[in-house]
C-alpha positions in Angstrom: -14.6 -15.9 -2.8 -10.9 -15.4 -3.7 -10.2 -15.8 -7.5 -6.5 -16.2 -7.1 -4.7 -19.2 -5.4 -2.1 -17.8 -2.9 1.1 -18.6 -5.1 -1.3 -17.3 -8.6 -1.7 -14.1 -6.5 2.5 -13.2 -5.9 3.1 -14.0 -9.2 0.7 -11.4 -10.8 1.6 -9.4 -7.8 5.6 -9.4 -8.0 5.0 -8.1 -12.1 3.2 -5.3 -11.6 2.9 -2.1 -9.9 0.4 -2.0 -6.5 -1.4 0.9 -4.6 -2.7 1.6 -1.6 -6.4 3.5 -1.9 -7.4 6.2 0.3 -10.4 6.1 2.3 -13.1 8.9 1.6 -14.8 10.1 4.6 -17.7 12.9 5.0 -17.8 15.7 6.6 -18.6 14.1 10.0 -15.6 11.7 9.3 -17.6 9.0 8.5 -16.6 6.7 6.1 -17.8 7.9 2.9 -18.4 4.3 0.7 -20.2 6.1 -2.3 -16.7 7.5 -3.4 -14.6 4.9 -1.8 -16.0 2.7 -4.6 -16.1 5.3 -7.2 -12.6 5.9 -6.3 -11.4 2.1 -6.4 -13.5 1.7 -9.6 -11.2 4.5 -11.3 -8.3 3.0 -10.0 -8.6 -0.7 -11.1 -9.5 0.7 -14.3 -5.8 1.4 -14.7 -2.9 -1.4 -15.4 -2.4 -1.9 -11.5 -1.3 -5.4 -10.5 -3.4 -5.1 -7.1 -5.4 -2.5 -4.7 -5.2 -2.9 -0.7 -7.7 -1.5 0.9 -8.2 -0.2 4.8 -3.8 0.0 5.1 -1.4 2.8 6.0 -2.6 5.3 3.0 -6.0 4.1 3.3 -5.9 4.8 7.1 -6.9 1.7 8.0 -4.9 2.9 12.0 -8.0 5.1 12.5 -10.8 2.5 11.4 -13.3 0.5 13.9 -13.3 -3.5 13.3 -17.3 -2.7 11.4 -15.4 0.2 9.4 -12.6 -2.0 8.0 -14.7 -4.8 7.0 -16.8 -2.2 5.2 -14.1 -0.4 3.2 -12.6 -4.0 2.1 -15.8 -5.4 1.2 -16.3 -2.0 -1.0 -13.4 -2.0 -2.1 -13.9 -5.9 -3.4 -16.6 -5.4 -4.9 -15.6 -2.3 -6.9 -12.6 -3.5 -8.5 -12.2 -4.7 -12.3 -12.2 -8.4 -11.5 -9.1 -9.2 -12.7 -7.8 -6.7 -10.1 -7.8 -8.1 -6.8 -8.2 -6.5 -3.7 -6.5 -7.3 -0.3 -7.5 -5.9 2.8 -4.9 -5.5 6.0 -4.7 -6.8 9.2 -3.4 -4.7 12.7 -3.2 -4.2 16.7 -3.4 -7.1 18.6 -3.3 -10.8 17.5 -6.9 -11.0 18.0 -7.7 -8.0 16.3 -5.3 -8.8 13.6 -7.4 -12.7 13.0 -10.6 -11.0 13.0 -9.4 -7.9 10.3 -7.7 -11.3 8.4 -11.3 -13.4 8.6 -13.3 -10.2 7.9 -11.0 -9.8 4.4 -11.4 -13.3 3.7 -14.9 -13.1 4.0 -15.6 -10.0 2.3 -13.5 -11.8 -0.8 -10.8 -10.5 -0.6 -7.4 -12.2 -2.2 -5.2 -11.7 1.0 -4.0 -9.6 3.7 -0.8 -7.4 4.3 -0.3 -7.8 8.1 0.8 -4.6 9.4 2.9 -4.5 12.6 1.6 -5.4 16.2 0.3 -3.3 18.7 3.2 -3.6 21.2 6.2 -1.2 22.0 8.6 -3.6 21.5 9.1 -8.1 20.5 11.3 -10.2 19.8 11.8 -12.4 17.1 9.9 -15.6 18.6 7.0 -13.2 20.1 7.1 -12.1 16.8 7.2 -15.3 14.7 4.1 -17.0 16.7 2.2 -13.3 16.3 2.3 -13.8 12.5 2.0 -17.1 12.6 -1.4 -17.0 14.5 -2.6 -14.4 12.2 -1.3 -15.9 9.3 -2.6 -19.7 10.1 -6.3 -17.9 10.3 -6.9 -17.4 6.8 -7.0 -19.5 4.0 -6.0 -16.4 1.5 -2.5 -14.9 1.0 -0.7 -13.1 3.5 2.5 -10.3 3.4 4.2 -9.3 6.6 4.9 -5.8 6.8 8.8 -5.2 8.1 8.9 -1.9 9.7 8.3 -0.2 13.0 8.6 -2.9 15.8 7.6 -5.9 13.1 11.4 -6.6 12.1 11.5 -10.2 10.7 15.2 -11.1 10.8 15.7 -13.9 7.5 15.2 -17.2 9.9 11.7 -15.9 10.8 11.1 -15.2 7.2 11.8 -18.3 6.4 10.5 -20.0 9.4 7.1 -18.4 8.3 7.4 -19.3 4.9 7.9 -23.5 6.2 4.6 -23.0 7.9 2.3 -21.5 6.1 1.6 -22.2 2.5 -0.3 -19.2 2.1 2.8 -16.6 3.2 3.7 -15.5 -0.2 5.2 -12.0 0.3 7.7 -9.5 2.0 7.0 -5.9 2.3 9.8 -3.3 3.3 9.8 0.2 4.8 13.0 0.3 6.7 15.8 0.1 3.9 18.2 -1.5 5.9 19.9 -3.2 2.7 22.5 -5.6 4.7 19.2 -7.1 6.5 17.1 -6.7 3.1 19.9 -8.9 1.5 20.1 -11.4 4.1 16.3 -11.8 4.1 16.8 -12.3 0.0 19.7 -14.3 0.3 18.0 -17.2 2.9 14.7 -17.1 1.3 14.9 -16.9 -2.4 11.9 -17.0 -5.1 9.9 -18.5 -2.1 8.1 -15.4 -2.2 8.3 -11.9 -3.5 9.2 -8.3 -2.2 8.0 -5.4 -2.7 9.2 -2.0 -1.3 7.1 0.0 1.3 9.0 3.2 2.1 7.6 6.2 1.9 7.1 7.5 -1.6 9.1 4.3 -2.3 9.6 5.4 -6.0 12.7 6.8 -5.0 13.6 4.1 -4.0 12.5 1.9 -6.4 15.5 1.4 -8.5 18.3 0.7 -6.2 16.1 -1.5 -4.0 15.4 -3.7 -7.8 18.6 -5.1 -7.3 17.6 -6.4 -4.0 14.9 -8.7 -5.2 12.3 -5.9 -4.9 10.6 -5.9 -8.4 7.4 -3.8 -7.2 6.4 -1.8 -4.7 3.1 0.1 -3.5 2.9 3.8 -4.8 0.5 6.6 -3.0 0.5 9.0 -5.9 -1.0 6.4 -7.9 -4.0 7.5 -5.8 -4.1 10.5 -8.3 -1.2 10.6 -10.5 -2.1 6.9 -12.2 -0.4 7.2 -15.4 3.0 8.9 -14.3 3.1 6.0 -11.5 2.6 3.4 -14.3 5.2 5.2 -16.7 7.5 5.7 -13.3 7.2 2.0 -12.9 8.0 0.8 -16.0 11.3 3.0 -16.2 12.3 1.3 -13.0 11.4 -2.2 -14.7 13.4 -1.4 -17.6 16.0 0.1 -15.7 15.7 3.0 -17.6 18.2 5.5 -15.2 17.9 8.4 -17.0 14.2 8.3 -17.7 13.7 7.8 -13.6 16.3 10.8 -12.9 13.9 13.1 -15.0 11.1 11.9 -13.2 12.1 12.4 -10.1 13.6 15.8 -11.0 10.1 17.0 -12.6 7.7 15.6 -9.5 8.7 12.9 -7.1 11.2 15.1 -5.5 9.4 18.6 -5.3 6.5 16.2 -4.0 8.7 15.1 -1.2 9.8 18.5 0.0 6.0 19.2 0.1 5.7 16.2 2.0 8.0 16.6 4.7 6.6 20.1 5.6 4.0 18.4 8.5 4.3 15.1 10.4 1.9 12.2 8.7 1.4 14.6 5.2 2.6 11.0 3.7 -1.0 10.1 3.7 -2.6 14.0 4.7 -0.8 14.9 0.6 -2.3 12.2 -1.0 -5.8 13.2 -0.2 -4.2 16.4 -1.2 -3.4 15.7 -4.6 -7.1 13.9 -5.5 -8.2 17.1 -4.6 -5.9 19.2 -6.7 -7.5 16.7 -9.8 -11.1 17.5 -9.2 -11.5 14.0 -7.7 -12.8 13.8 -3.8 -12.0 11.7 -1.0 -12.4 14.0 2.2 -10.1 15.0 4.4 -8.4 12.7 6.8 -9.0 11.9 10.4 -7.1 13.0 13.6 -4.6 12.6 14.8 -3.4 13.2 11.3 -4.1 17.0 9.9 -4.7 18.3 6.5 -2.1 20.3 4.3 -2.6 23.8 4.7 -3.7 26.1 2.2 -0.4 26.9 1.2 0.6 23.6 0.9 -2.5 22.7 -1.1 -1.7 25.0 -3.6 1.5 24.2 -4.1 0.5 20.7 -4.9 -1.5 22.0 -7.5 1.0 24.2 -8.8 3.6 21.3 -9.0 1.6 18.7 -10.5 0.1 21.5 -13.3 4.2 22.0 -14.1 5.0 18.4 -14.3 2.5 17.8 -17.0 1.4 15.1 -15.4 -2.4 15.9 -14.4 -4.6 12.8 -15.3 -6.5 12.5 -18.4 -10.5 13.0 -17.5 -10.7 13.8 -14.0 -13.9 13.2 -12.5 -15.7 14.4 -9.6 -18.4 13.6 -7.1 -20.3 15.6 -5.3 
């Protein structure tokens, strides 16, 4: 059962920084729970305001409805306690109740409701999607605004007047007159948190917006620079961030950008360049190349910023 209240959840959520777990999987691309929950247990060991499991960086995309309810439920019950978990919910509207009631019932605190499976919506197909999904769980819901999911600020707020349990706004498009708008009509109703890729470099100009957190990937494997990242973002701390992204975030990206979908393929990346494991990742997506791997390692070895105690499983 869910050990935070909706409205207990965003406020320990908006203070903090969040992460998205990867998904281990064997060799036969099966999912691999033995290091999933190893790998969750090392994370919520850190200062991390939340985990969510089975989402974009966890490849939740490439995961059967038995798979996702597996990693969540893992990933539950391998987290410090005071961490909580939410799982995410995708594709159709049914899909996307059952994913919501499979979190629920695997404990879960709440679901980040990724966009739906359809080329194009508007705003009212839209509204009564999330609302459906939404309305089907008793535990806290974010919409995710990006791809075909845009919620324009009446929707937000639409959302909001329906459902108790609609407590935050995630962001992966930037767009900072519609970011502002979405602020501006809807307040401390809920809390935002930014979604872009590698979103700490974003992270400080969107902190004007409203966004006080975001989710970080690298956090998957760099923990302790994310955390020090964060709180330079938190404290505003300009110069401290500049250095940071001078020294890793921005060598990262250009490492990043060398192959469609190495957002997710160089996170797995960089848990191996630790000594940790979590597989490779499933197709359509495609591993970094040997090149690429080693410059990872090379990078991260520089930056000073390899993480104290790396483990491994075999």
């Amino acid at each position: 059962m869910a050990q935070y209240t909706p409205q207990e959840l965003a406020a320990r959520l908006k203070e903090g920084l969040l992460s998205f777990p990867v998904t281990p999987f064997d060799a036969d691309l099966s999912v691999d729970e033995a290091a999933l929950r190893e790998h969750v247990s090392w994370q919520s060991g850190h200062d991390v305001a939340g985990l969510f499991a089975a989402g974009g960086t966890g490849e939740g995309f490439s995961l059967t409805g038995e798979e996702h309810a597996q990693v969540v439920r893992a990933a539950v019950e391998s987290s410090r306690p005071e961490v909580p978990v939410l799982g995410s919910a995708g594709g159709s509207t049914r899909q996307a109740i059952a994913q919501a009631q499979a979190s629920e019932a695997a404990g879960a605190e709440g679901i980040l409701l990724l966009p739906p499976y359809l080329t194009e919506c508007d705003q009212q197909g839209l509204l009564e999607h999330a609302s459906a999904i939404i309305g089907s769980t008793r535990t806290a819901a974010i919409v995710y605004n990006r791809a075909n999911a845009i919620y324009s600020a009446e929707t937000v707020a639409e959302l909001a007047r329906r459902h108790e349990n609609f407590i935050g706004f995630k962001d992966a498009i930037g767009d900072i007159e519609h970011l502002a708008k979405v602020y501006a009509r809807n307040g401390d109703r809920m809390f935002y948190l930014g979604g872009l890729p590698t979103a700490e470099t974003f992270a400080l100009p969107l902190l004007q917006l409203g966004m006080s957190t975001y989710s970080s990937a690298m956090f998957n494997f760099v923990p302790e620079f994310a955390l020090d990242f964060y709180r330079d973002v938190r404290n505003q701390d300009r110069d401290a961030v500049t250095e940071k992204l001078n020294r890793f975030v921005l060598p990262y990206l250009e490492i990043r950008d060398r192959g469609k979908g190495f957002g997710v393929s160089i996170v797995k990346a960089g848990i191996r360049a630790i000594g940790r494991h979590a597989g490779v990742v499933r197709p359509p997506l495609h591993d970094l190349t040997e090149q690429d791997q080693a410059d990872l390692a090379a990078l991260i070895e520089q930056a000073g910023i390899r993480p104290a105690a790396p483990a491994s499983i075999a």
